[in-house]
C-alpha positions in Angstrom: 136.8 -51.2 170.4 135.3 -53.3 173.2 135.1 -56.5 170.6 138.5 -56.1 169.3 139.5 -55.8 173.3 137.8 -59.3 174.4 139.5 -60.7 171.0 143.1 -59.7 171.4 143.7 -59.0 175.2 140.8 -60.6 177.6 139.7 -63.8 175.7 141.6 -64.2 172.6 145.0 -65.1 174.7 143.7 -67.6 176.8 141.9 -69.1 174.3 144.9 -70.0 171.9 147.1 -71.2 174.9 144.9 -73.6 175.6 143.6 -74.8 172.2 146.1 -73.9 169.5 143.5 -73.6 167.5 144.6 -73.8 163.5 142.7 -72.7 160.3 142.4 -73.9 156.7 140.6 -72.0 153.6 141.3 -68.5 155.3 141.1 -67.0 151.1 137.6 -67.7 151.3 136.5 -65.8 153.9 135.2 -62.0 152.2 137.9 -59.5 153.3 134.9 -56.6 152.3 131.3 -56.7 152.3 128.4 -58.5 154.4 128.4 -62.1 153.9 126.3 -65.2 156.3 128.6 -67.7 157.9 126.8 -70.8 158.1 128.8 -73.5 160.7 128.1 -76.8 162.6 127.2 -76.6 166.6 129.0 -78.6 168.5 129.6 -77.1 171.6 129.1 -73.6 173.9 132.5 -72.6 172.7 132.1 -72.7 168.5 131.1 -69.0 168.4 134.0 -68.1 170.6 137.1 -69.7 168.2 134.8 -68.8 164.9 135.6 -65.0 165.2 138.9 -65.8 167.2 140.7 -66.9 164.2 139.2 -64.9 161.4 140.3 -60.8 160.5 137.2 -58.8 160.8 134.4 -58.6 163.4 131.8 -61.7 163.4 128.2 -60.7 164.5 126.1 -63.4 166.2 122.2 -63.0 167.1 121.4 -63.3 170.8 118.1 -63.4 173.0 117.6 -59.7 174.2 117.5 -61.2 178.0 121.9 -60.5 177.8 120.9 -57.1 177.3 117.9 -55.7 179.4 119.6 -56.8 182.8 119.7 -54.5 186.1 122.3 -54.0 188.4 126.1 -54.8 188.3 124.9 -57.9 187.3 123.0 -56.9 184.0 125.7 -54.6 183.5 128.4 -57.0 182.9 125.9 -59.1 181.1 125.8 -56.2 178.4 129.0 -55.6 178.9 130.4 -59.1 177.7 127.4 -59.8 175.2 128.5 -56.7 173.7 132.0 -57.0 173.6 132.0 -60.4 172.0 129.8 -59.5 168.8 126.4 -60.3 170.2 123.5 -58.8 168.7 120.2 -58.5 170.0 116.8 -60.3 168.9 113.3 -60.1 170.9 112.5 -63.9 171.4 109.3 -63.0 173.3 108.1 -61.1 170.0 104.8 -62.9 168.8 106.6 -63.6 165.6 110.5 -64.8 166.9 111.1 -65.7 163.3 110.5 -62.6 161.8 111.9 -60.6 164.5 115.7 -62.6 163.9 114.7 -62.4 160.4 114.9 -58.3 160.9 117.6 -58.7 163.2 119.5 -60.5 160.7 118.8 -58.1 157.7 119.9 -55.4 159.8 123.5 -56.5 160.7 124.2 -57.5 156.9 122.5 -53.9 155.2 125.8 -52.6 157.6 127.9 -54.6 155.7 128.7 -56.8 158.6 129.6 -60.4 159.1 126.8 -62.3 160.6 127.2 -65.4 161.9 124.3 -68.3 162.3 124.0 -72.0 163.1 121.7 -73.7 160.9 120.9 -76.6 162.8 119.3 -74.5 165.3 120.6 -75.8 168.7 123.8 -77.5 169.4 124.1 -81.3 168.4 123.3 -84.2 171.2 125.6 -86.5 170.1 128.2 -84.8 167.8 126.0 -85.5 164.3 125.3 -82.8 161.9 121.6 -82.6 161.8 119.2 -80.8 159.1 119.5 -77.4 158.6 116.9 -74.9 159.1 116.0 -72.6 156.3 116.7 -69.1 157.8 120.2 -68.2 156.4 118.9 -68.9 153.0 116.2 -66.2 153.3 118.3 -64.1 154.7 121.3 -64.5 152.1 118.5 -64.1 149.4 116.6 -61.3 150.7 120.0 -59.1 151.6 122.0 -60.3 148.5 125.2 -61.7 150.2 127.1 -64.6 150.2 126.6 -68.0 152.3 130.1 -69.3 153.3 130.2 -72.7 155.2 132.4 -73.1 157.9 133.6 -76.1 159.8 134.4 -76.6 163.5 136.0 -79.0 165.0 137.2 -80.1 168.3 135.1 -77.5 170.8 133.4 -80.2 172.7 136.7 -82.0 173.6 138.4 -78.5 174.6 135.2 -77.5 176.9 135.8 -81.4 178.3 139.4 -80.7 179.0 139.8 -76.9 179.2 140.4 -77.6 182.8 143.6 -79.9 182.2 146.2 -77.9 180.7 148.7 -81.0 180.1 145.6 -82.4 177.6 145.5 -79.7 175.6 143.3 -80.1 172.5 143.3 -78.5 169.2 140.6 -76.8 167.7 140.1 -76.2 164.4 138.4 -74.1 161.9 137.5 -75.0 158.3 136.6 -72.2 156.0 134.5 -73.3 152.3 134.2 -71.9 149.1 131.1 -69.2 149.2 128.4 -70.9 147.8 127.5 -68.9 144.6 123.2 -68.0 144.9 123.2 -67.4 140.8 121.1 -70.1 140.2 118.7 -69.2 142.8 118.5 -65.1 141.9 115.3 -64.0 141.9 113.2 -66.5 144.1 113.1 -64.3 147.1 110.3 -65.9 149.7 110.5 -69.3 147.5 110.9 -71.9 150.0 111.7 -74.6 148.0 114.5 -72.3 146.7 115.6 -71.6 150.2 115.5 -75.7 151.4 117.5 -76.3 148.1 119.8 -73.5 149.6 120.0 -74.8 152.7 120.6 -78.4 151.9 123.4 -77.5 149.6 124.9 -75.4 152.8 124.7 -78.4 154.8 126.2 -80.8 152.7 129.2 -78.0 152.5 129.8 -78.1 155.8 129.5 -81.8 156.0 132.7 -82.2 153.9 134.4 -79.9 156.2 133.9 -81.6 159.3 133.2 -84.9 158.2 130.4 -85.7 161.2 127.9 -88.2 160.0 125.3 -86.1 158.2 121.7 -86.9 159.5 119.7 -84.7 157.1 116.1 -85.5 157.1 116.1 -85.1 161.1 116.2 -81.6 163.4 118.7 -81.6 165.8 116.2 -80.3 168.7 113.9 -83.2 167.3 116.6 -85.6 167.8 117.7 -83.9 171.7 113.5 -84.8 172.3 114.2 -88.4 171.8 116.7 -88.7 173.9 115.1 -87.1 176.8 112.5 -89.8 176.1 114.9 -92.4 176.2 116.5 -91.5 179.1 113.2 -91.2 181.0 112.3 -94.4 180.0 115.5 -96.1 180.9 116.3 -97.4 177.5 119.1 -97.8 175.8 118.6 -95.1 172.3 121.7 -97.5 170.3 119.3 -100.1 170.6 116.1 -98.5 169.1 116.0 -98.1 165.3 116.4 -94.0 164.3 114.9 -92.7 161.3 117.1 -90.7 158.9 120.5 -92.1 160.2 122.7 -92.6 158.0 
Protein backbone atom coordinates (compact mmCIF):
# COMPACT_ATOMS: atom_id res chain seq x y z
CA UNK A 1 0.00 0.00 0.00
CA UNK A 2 2.82 2.32 1.13
CA UNK A 3 4.66 1.85 -2.44
CA UNK A 4 1.57 2.31 -4.46
CA UNK A 5 1.08 5.63 -1.95
CA UNK A 6 4.68 7.28 -2.81
CA UNK A 7 3.86 6.31 -6.59
CA UNK A 8 0.46 7.87 -7.13
CA UNK A 9 -0.10 10.59 -4.37
CA UNK A 10 3.44 11.69 -2.67
CA UNK A 11 6.06 11.33 -5.41
CA UNK A 12 4.55 10.16 -8.49
CA UNK A 13 2.65 13.79 -9.09
CA UNK A 14 5.39 15.90 -8.65
CA UNK A 15 7.47 13.94 -10.58
CA UNK A 16 5.49 14.02 -13.96
CA UNK A 17 4.80 17.81 -13.53
CA UNK A 18 8.05 18.43 -13.72
CA UNK A 19 9.49 15.92 -16.27
CA UNK A 20 6.67 14.74 -18.52
CA UNK A 21 8.27 11.86 -18.54
CA UNK A 22 7.16 9.53 -21.91
CA UNK A 23 7.62 5.70 -22.51
CA UNK A 24 8.22 3.51 -25.61
CA UNK A 25 8.09 -0.54 -25.77
CA UNK A 26 5.60 -0.59 -22.69
CA UNK A 27 4.43 -4.49 -24.51
CA UNK A 28 7.55 -5.71 -23.46
CA UNK A 29 7.54 -5.28 -20.05
CA UNK A 30 6.02 -8.89 -18.28
CA UNK A 31 2.51 -8.05 -17.12
CA UNK A 32 2.93 -11.62 -14.79
CA UNK A 33 5.78 -13.28 -13.31
CA UNK A 34 9.42 -12.29 -11.90
CA UNK A 35 11.57 -10.90 -14.49
CA UNK A 36 15.31 -8.67 -13.96
CA UNK A 37 15.29 -5.19 -15.32
CA UNK A 38 18.59 -4.36 -16.44
CA UNK A 39 18.99 -0.28 -17.16
CA UNK A 40 21.78 2.35 -17.68
CA UNK A 41 22.74 4.83 -14.54
CA UNK A 42 22.76 8.05 -15.23
CA UNK A 43 21.68 9.88 -12.43
CA UNK A 44 20.22 9.64 -8.55
CA UNK A 45 16.85 9.91 -10.01
CA UNK A 46 16.77 6.69 -12.71
CA UNK A 47 15.19 4.40 -10.11
CA UNK A 48 12.62 6.91 -9.26
CA UNK A 49 10.98 7.40 -13.08
CA UNK A 50 11.85 3.40 -13.84
CA UNK A 51 8.97 2.23 -11.57
CA UNK A 52 7.02 5.70 -12.05
CA UNK A 53 5.99 4.91 -15.51
CA UNK A 54 5.63 1.12 -15.58
CA UNK A 55 2.12 -0.97 -14.01
CA UNK A 56 3.42 -3.23 -11.38
CA UNK A 57 5.70 -2.73 -8.39
CA UNK A 58 9.68 -2.52 -9.26
CA UNK A 59 11.95 -3.95 -6.40
CA UNK A 60 15.50 -2.37 -6.11
CA UNK A 61 18.33 -3.76 -3.74
CA UNK A 62 19.49 -1.29 -1.07
CA UNK A 63 22.43 -1.16 1.70
CA UNK A 64 20.64 -2.33 5.03
CA UNK A 65 22.07 1.14 6.68
CA UNK A 66 18.12 2.75 5.17
CA UNK A 67 16.74 0.27 7.38
CA UNK A 68 18.50 -0.30 10.81
CA UNK A 69 18.20 3.53 11.78
CA UNK A 70 17.00 4.89 15.33
CA UNK A 71 14.92 7.63 16.17
CA UNK A 72 12.49 9.71 14.05
CA UNK A 73 15.23 9.95 11.99
CA UNK A 74 15.75 6.06 11.11
CA UNK A 75 12.14 5.93 11.14
CA UNK A 76 11.42 7.90 8.12
CA UNK A 77 14.53 6.36 6.65
CA UNK A 78 12.54 2.96 6.68
CA UNK A 79 9.72 4.56 6.08
CA UNK A 80 10.67 6.09 2.61
CA UNK A 81 13.14 3.13 1.69
CA UNK A 82 10.22 1.10 2.11
CA UNK A 83 7.69 2.87 0.43
CA UNK A 84 9.61 3.26 -2.76
CA UNK A 85 10.43 -0.54 -3.44
CA UNK A 86 13.70 -0.70 -1.61
CA UNK A 87 14.94 -3.98 -0.56
CA UNK A 88 17.38 -4.76 1.85
CA UNK A 89 21.11 -6.34 1.33
CA UNK A 90 23.95 -6.65 4.22
CA UNK A 91 26.92 -4.85 2.52
CA UNK A 92 29.06 -5.34 5.66
CA UNK A 93 28.51 -9.31 5.10
CA UNK A 94 32.02 -10.91 4.48
CA UNK A 95 30.71 -11.98 1.21
CA UNK A 96 28.55 -8.68 -0.22
CA UNK A 97 28.29 -10.54 -3.43
CA UNK A 98 26.64 -13.46 -2.31
CA UNK A 99 24.57 -11.76 0.19
CA UNK A 100 22.84 -9.39 -3.02
CA UNK A 101 23.13 -12.55 -4.78
CA UNK A 102 20.47 -14.06 -1.97
CA UNK A 103 18.92 -10.91 -1.81
CA UNK A 104 18.23 -10.96 -5.27
CA UNK A 105 16.94 -14.65 -5.55
CA UNK A 106 14.64 -13.83 -2.90
CA UNK A 107 12.69 -10.96 -4.46
CA UNK A 108 12.31 -12.95 -7.88
CA UNK A 109 11.28 -16.75 -6.18
CA UNK A 110 8.16 -13.98 -5.00
CA UNK A 111 7.48 -13.47 -8.42
CA UNK A 112 8.54 -9.88 -8.15
CA UNK A 113 10.12 -7.36 -10.42
CA UNK A 114 13.58 -6.65 -9.46
CA UNK A 115 15.36 -4.03 -10.75
CA UNK A 116 19.49 -3.75 -11.10
CA UNK A 117 22.11 -1.46 -12.69
CA UNK A 118 24.68 -3.34 -14.32
CA UNK A 119 27.29 -1.07 -14.50
CA UNK A 120 27.55 -0.95 -10.88
CA UNK A 121 27.62 2.81 -9.94
CA UNK A 122 26.30 5.67 -11.82
CA UNK A 123 28.28 6.89 -14.95
CA UNK A 124 30.96 9.97 -14.64
CA UNK A 125 30.55 11.41 -17.67
CA UNK A 126 27.17 10.13 -19.25
CA UNK A 127 28.98 6.81 -21.17
CA UNK A 128 27.53 3.45 -20.76
CA UNK A 129 30.33 1.52 -19.26
CA UNK A 130 30.80 -2.46 -18.96
CA UNK A 131 28.39 -4.34 -17.25
CA UNK A 132 28.97 -6.52 -14.33
CA UNK A 133 27.94 -10.04 -14.42
CA UNK A 134 25.41 -10.26 -11.51
CA UNK A 135 21.98 -10.11 -13.26
CA UNK A 136 23.10 -12.86 -15.51
CA UNK A 137 23.51 -15.19 -12.54
CA UNK A 138 20.75 -14.23 -11.11
CA UNK A 139 18.42 -14.46 -14.30
CA UNK A 140 20.06 -17.97 -14.78
CA UNK A 141 19.93 -19.29 -11.37
CA UNK A 142 16.00 -18.04 -10.72
CA UNK A 143 14.89 -18.86 -14.40
CA UNK A 144 13.44 -15.36 -15.36
CA UNK A 145 13.71 -13.09 -18.01
CA UNK A 146 16.44 -10.08 -18.51
CA UNK A 147 14.63 -7.06 -20.01
CA UNK A 148 16.88 -4.01 -20.96
CA UNK A 149 15.66 -0.78 -20.24
CA UNK A 150 16.72 2.63 -21.37
CA UNK A 151 16.84 5.94 -19.49
CA UNK A 152 17.21 9.03 -20.58
CA UNK A 153 17.29 12.55 -19.50
CA UNK A 154 17.63 12.14 -15.39
CA UNK A 155 20.76 13.98 -15.17
CA UNK A 156 19.43 17.11 -16.99
CA UNK A 157 16.11 17.00 -14.80
CA UNK A 158 18.20 16.62 -11.38
CA UNK A 159 20.27 19.83 -13.16
CA UNK A 160 17.08 21.78 -13.64
CA UNK A 161 14.42 20.27 -11.29
CA UNK A 162 14.75 23.52 -9.55
CA UNK A 163 13.69 25.73 -12.67
CA UNK A 164 10.19 24.85 -13.50
CA UNK A 165 10.13 27.11 -16.83
CA UNK A 166 13.15 24.56 -18.16
CA UNK A 167 11.37 21.69 -17.75
CA UNK A 168 13.01 18.49 -19.20
CA UNK A 169 11.71 15.32 -20.45
CA UNK A 170 12.60 12.14 -19.29
CA UNK A 171 12.27 9.18 -20.91
CA UNK A 172 11.99 5.52 -20.57
CA UNK A 173 12.93 2.90 -23.21
CA UNK A 174 11.62 -0.64 -22.63
CA UNK A 175 13.53 -3.79 -24.99
CA UNK A 176 12.63 -6.93 -26.15
CA UNK A 177 13.33 -9.64 -23.14
CA UNK A 178 16.35 -11.19 -24.06
CA UNK A 179 15.52 -14.95 -24.61
CA UNK A 180 18.27 -17.16 -22.12
CA UNK A 181 17.51 -20.51 -24.44
CA UNK A 182 20.76 -20.61 -25.74
CA UNK A 183 22.41 -20.27 -22.43
CA UNK A 184 19.90 -23.04 -20.45
CA UNK A 185 21.67 -25.08 -18.49
CA UNK A 186 25.13 -23.22 -17.69
CA UNK A 187 24.14 -22.16 -14.24
CA UNK A 188 27.57 -20.80 -12.35
CA UNK A 189 29.25 -20.73 -16.03
CA UNK A 190 30.89 -17.49 -16.18
CA UNK A 191 31.66 -17.26 -19.48
CA UNK A 192 27.94 -17.94 -20.10
CA UNK A 193 27.02 -15.15 -17.73
CA UNK A 194 29.76 -12.44 -19.45
CA UNK A 195 28.20 -13.57 -22.83
CA UNK A 196 24.89 -12.69 -21.04
CA UNK A 197 25.84 -9.72 -19.75
CA UNK A 198 27.51 -8.30 -22.87
CA UNK A 199 24.49 -9.05 -24.98
CA UNK A 200 22.39 -6.97 -22.07
CA UNK A 201 24.56 -4.13 -22.52
CA UNK A 202 24.63 -3.86 -26.07
CA UNK A 203 20.57 -3.90 -25.60
CA UNK A 204 20.54 -1.16 -23.72
CA UNK A 205 23.10 0.65 -25.76
CA UNK A 206 20.60 0.81 -28.70
CA UNK A 207 18.10 2.17 -26.44
CA UNK A 208 19.83 5.06 -25.22
CA UNK A 209 22.34 5.56 -27.70
CA UNK A 210 25.27 6.72 -25.10
CA UNK A 211 28.69 5.84 -26.45
CA UNK A 212 29.24 2.31 -25.26
CA UNK A 213 32.69 1.86 -23.47
CA UNK A 214 32.68 -1.87 -22.92
CA UNK A 215 35.98 -3.17 -21.94
CA UNK A 216 36.14 -0.45 -19.04
CA UNK A 217 34.11 -0.42 -15.28
CA UNK A 218 32.42 2.56 -14.74
CA UNK A 219 33.84 2.85 -10.96
CA UNK A 220 37.33 2.11 -12.76
CA UNK A 221 36.67 4.93 -15.06
CA UNK A 222 35.23 7.50 -11.85
CA UNK A 223 39.13 6.34 -10.25
CA UNK A 224 40.74 8.13 -13.12
CA UNK A 225 39.18 11.01 -12.93
CA UNK A 226 39.79 11.53 -9.37
CA UNK A 227 43.36 11.16 -10.43
CA UNK A 228 43.13 13.56 -13.00
CA UNK A 229 41.59 16.02 -11.09
CA UNK A 230 44.21 15.68 -8.28
CA UNK A 231 46.78 16.16 -10.63
CA UNK A 232 45.48 19.12 -12.33
CA UNK A 233 45.24 17.63 -15.82
CA UNK A 234 43.14 17.90 -18.28
CA UNK A 235 41.45 13.78 -18.75
CA UNK A 236 40.34 14.93 -22.83
CA UNK A 237 43.79 15.28 -23.28
CA UNK A 238 45.18 11.87 -22.06
CA UNK A 239 44.57 8.81 -24.30
CA UNK A 240 41.65 6.30 -22.56
CA UNK A 241 41.80 2.80 -23.14
CA UNK A 242 38.54 1.06 -24.36
CA UNK A 243 36.88 4.42 -25.77
CA UNK A 244 35.28 4.02 -28.39
Amino acid sequence: MLYWLFKYVIIGPFLRLTSRPVITGRENFPTSGAAVLVGNHESVADWLFTPLLLPRRVTFLAKSDYFTGSGIRGMLSRWFFSGTGQYPIDRTDADAAQAALNAGLEVLSSGQILCVYPEGTRSPDGRLYRGKTGPARLALRAGVPIVPVGVIGTGEYIRKVNRPHRRTRVRVMIGEPLDLTPWAGREGDRVAEREITDEFMRRIQALTGQEYVHDIYGAEMKKRYEAVRESGRNLLDQPVEGQR
